[in-house]
MIKOLKOL-202836 format. One record per residue (C-alpha): x, y, z. Coordinates in steps of 0.5 Angstrom, whole numbers. Layout:
! residues N
px, py, pz
X, Y, Z;
...
! end
This chain:
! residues 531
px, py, pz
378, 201, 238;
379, 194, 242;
379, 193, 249;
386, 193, 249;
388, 198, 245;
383, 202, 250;
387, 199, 256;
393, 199, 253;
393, 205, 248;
397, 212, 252;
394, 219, 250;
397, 225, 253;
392, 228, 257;
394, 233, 263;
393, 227, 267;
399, 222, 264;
401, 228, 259;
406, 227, 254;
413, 232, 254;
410, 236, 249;
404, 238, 254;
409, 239, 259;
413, 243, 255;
407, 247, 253;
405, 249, 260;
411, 250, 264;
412, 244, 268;
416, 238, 269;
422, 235, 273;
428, 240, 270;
434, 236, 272;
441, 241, 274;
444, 239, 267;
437, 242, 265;
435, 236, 262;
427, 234, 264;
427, 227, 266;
420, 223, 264;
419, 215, 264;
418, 218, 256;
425, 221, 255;
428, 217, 259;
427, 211, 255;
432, 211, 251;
438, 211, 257;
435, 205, 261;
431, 202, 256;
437, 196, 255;
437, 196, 263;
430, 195, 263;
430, 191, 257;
435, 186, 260;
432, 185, 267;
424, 185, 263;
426, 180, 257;
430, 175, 263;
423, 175, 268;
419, 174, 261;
424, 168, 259;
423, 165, 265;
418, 159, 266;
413, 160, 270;
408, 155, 273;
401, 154, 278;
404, 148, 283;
399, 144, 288;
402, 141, 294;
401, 134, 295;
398, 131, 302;
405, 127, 303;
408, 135, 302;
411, 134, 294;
409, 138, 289;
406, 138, 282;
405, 141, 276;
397, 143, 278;
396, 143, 270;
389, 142, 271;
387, 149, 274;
384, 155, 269;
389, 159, 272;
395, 155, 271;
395, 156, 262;
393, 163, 263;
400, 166, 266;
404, 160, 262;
401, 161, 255;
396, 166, 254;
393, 171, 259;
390, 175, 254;
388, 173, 247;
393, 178, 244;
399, 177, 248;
403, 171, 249;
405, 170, 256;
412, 174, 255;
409, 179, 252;
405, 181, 258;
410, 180, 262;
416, 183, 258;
410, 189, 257;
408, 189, 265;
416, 189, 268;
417, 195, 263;
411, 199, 266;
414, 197, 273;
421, 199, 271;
420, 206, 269;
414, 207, 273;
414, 204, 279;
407, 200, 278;
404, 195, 272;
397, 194, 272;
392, 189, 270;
385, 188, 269;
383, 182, 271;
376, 179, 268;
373, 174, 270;
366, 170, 267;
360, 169, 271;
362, 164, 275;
367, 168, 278;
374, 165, 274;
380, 169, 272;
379, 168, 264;
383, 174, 261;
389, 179, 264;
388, 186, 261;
394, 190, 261;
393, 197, 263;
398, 203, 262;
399, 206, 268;
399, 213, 266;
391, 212, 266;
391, 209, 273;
389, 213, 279;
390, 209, 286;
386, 212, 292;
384, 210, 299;
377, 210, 300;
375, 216, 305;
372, 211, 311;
374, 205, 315;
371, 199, 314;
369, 194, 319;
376, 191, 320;
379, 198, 321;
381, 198, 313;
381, 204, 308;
380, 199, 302;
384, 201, 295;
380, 203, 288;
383, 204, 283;
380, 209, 277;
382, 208, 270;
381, 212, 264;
377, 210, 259;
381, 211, 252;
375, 211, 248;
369, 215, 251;
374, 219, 256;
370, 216, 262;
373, 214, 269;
371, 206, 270;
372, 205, 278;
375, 198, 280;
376, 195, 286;
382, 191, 288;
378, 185, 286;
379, 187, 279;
386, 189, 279;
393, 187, 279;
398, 192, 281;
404, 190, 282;
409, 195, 285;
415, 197, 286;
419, 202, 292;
413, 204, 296;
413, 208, 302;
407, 209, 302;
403, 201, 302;
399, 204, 295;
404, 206, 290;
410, 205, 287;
415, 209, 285;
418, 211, 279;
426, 209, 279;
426, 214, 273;
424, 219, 278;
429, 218, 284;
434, 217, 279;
432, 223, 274;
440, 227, 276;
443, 220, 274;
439, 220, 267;
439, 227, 266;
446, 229, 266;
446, 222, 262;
441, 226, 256;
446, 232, 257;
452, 229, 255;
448, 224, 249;
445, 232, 246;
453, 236, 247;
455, 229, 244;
451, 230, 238;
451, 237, 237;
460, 237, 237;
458, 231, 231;
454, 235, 228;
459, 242, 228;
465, 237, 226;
470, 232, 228;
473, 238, 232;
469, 241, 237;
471, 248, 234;
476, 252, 230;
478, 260, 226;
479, 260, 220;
484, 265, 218;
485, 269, 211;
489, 274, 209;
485, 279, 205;
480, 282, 209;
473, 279, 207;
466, 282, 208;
460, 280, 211;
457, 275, 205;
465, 272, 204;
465, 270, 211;
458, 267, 211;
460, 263, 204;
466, 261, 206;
463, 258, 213;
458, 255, 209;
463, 252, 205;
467, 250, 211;
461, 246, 213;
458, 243, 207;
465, 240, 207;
468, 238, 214;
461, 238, 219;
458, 232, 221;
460, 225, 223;
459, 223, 216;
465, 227, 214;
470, 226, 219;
477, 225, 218;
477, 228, 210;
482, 233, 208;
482, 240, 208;
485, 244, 202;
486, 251, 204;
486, 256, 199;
488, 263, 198;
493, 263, 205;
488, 261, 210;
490, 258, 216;
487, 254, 221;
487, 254, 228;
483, 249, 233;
480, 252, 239;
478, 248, 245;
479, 241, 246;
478, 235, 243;
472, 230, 245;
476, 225, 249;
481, 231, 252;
473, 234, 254;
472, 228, 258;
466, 227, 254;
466, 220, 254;
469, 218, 261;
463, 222, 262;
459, 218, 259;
460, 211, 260;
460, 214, 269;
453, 215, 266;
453, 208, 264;
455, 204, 270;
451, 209, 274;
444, 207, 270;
447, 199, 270;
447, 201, 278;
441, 204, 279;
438, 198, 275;
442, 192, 278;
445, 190, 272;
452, 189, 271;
456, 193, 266;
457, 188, 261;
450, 185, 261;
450, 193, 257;
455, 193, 252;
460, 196, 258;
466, 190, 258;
471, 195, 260;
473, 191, 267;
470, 185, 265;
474, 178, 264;
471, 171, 263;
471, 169, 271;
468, 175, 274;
463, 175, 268;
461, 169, 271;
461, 171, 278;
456, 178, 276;
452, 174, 272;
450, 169, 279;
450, 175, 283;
445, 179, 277;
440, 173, 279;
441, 173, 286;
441, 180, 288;
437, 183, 281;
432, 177, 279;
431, 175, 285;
427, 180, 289;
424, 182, 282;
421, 174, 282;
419, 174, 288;
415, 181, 288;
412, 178, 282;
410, 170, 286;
408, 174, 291;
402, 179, 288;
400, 173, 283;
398, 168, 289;
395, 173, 293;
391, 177, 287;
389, 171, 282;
388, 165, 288;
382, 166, 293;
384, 165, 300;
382, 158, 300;
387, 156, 295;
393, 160, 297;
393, 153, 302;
394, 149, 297;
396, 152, 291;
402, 157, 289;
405, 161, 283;
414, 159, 282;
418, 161, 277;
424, 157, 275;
430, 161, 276;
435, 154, 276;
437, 155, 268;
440, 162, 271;
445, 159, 274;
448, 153, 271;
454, 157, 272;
460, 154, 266;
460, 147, 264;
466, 144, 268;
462, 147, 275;
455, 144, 274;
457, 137, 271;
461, 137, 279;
455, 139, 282;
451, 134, 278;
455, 129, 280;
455, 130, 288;
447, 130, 287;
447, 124, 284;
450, 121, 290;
457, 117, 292;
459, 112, 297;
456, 113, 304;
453, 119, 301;
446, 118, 298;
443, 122, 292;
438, 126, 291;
438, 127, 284;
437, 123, 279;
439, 121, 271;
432, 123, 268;
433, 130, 272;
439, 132, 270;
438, 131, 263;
432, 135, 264;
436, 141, 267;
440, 141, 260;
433, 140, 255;
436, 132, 254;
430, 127, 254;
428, 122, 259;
432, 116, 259;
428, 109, 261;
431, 107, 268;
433, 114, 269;
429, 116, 276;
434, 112, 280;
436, 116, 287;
442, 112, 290;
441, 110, 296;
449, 111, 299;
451, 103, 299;
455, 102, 293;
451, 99, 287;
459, 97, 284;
460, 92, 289;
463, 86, 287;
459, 80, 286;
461, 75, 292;
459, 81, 297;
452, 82, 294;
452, 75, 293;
453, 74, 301;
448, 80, 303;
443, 78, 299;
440, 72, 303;
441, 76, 309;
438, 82, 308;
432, 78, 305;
431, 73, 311;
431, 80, 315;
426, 84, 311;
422, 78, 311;
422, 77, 318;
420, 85, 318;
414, 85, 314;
411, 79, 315;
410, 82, 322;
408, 88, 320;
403, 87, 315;
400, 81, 321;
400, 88, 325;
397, 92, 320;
391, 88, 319;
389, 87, 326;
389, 95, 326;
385, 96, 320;
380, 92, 322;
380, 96, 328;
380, 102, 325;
385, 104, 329;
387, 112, 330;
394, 115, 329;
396, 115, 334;
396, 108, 335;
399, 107, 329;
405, 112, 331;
405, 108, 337;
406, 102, 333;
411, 104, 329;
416, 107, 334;
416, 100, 337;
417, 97, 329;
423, 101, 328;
426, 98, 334;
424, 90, 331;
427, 93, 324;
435, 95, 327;
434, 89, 331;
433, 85, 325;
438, 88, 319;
444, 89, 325;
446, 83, 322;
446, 84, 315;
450, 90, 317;
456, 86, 321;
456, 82, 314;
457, 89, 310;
462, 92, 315;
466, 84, 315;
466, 85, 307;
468, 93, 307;
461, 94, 305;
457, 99, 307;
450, 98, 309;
446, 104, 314;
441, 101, 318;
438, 106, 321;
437, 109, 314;
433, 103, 311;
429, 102, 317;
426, 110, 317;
425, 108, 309;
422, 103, 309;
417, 105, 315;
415, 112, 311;
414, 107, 305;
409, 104, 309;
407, 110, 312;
405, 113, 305;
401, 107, 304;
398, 105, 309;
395, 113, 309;
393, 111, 302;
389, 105, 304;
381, 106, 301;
378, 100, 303;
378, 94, 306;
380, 90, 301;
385, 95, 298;
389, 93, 305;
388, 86, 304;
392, 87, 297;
397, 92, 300;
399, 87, 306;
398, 81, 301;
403, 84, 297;
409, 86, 303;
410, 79, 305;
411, 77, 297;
413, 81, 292;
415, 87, 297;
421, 84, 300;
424, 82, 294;
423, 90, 291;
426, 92, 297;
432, 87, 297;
433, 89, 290;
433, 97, 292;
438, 97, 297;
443, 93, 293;
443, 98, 288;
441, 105, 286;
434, 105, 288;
427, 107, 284;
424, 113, 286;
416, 116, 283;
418, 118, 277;
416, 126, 276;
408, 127, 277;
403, 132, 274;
396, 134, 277;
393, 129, 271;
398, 123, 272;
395, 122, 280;
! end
């Protein structure tokens, strides 16, 4: 048997015993319908739920971000980890099936577990689902030096029957309800009246079809029949008219028979209000609207949209963060947690209908007076288009479709200005490079820039408002000081300076002018390895 099928395999044994095994010793949850409720028996009546919200987290992408200096962050595609939870944590299972297979453990029983093994260098190479009914969690007996009862976790070994004792170290356990800061419980367990009056009515249902279309009847004969008359006549009877397959057939009575019904009928019973209650209440129980489970009774096309948006903020949300959460705090050391951070994307969840999302998309784009912060290339993104050249333009607010005269007036004015301020700028910045000046001077210096650069660029803004243009000068002004900022902060050596300054009296002024007259270029989207 491999190493997964030892972890993954489930054997009944009196610590994680199967129906049969409690059957045999008298145990188990028996539920007030009579039922017994296990995560094993109650599959059949949550699986849908489960299936929905465990498919819809393993469908999700999930990606290792790095955080940038400047605050951005990127793709960190670089990182070991970063294939292992987006393609393959274990050499037998893809990415959506660990998490579809560990989200189910989750639902059903409160707890997912996973080894996690690492090479002797101390980096994660592998993720090894565990069934949770071979996981034991404990609390060490004494307190540590920080006051701390560590958790260890004991595994059952499928193969030889031993006990292996892990440290937290080594395990990814991802909990469910807790009150007790260990373990997780089963929602199967809290809801076992729900699911067991769910299980009575499916067995009551089956055995009424088994017994025919009519819960009961008499079939009544003028002679006087003995025991083995009556026996063959209701053999006959059953033969014929008992189960689903024979529902609805015609009966011929012979020699006078009669028949007379006794009872009700299912739907008179109540049997299927009753089963569709047990139906919403496991859709309660679960967070998933009834529609999302086949029940479409109450649903319309506006408030199925509705419940699929509050099925992602109410449902998936609290289940995606668990998720973020225990993956960054057991899979990166404490160090990396500063710069590093597991995400799924939930975007595609709420797209909402086509006419919605297209408003949406135009007011990220941007509008007059309004500046963007979305782009083409990120639009066509979101719905699976590929990227188009010139694509990555933010606009800025100021109208790109102004007539040709208005930019015709305001480009030579708006290049005189920003000729004037870089110039100085970039005068000011060598002085203060070659005396290694510190941040704080170069803030000082900045806040006296911003000043010069508003005095500059008013009249660039009296001609935009003289031509009914629009023109922030405040907004271009903090821009272009953050661009020189990030620059500036990017500086390697001296000779990199005099580049950069260099280029600020030349061909920055021109880009600059070019930016703000029409939709402005922003960095494309960067990866760990395009840095």
């Amino acid at each position: 048997m491999s190493l997964l099928s030892r972890l993954i395999h489930h054997r009944s044994s009196l610590a994680s015993p199967e129906p049969w095994l409690i059957d045999f010793f008298g145990g188990g949850g028996v539920t007030k319908s009579g039922e017994r409720v296990t995560p094993v028996t109650a599959l059949e009546w949550v699986f849908d739920a489960v299936q929905v919200r465990s498919q819809t987290l393993a469908a999700l992408p999930l990606k290792l971000f790095r955080v940038k200096a400047n605050g951005d962050k990127v793709p960190a595609v670089g990182h070991p980890l970063y294939g292992l939870l987006h393609d393959q944590p274990h050499p037998d299972l893809t990415s959506y099936e660990a998490r579809n297979m560990l989200n189910a453990h989750l639902d059903l029983r409160g707890n997912a577990y996973a080894q996690i093994v690492r090479n002797r260098g101390g980096r994660i190479i592998r993720l090894v689902p565990i069934h949770p009914d071979r996981v034991q969690v404990k609390r060490v007996a004494n307190y540590n030096s920080e006051g701390l009862r560590p958790i260890y976790y004991e595994v059952t070994n499928e193969a030889f029957g031993g006990v292996a004792r892990l440290t937290d170290f080594d395990i990814l356990h991802l909990r469910g309800y807790t009150t007790d800061g260990v373990c997780g419980i089963s929602p199967v367990r809290i809801k076992a009246e729900t699911i067991g009056a769910a299980i009575a009515a499916n067995t009551h249902a089956s055995a009424l079809f088994a017994n025919g279309a009519r819960p009961a009847g008499v079939l009544e004969h003028p002679a006087k029949l003995g025991d083995p008359g009556m026996e063959n006549l209701r053999k006959s009877w059953q033969a014929t008219h008992g189960g689903a397959q024979n529902s609805g057939k015609i009966a011929i009575l012979e020699e006078g028979m009669k028949f007379h019904e006794v009872g009700l009928s299912n739907e008179d019973a109540q049997l299927l209000e009753s089963r569709k209650y047990s139906r919403t209440e496991i859709a309660a129980m679960y967070r998933v609207p009834p529609h999302m489970l086949g029940d479409l009774e109450r649903a319309t096309f506006s408030n199925i949209e509705q419940q699929s948006i509050e099925f992602v903020v109410h449902c998936m949300l609290p289940i995606v963060k668990n998720w973020e959460q225990r993956l960054n705090v057991s899979l990166l050391s404490e160090d990396e947690r500063t710069e590093y951070f597991f995400a799924f994307n939930l975007a595609g969840l709420l797209r909402g209908d086509m006419k919605s999302r297209y408003e949406a998309y135009r007011v990220g784009l941007g509008r007059a007076g309004e500046p963007g912060w979305l782009t083409q290339n990120d639009i066509r993104e979101s719905e699976d288009m590929n990227r188009i050249p010139g694509g990555d333009k933010v606009f800025s607010g100021i109208e790109s479709s102004a007539p040709k005269t208005t930019r015709a007036v305001i480009s030579p004015i708006l290049s005189y200005a920003l000729g004037r301020a870089l110039r100085k700028e970039a005068k000011a910045l060598r002085t203060l490079w070659k005396k290694k000046a510190e941040g704080d001077e170069l803030t000082r210096f900045y806040t006296d820039h911003r000043r010069y650069l508003l005095e500059v660029l008013d009249p660039v803004a009296q001609a935009a408002r003289a031509l009914d243009a629009k023109f922030d000068a405040e907004q271009v002004a903090d821009e272009m000081i953050a661009h020189s900022r990030g620059e500036v902060d990017a500086l390697a050596d001296e000779a990199a300076a005099e580049r950069t300054f260099a280029r600020w009296e030349t061909v920055r002024i021109s880009e600059t002018v070019e930016r703000y007259l029409q939709p402005s270029s922003q960095p494309d989207h960067e990866t760990e390895e395009s840095e």
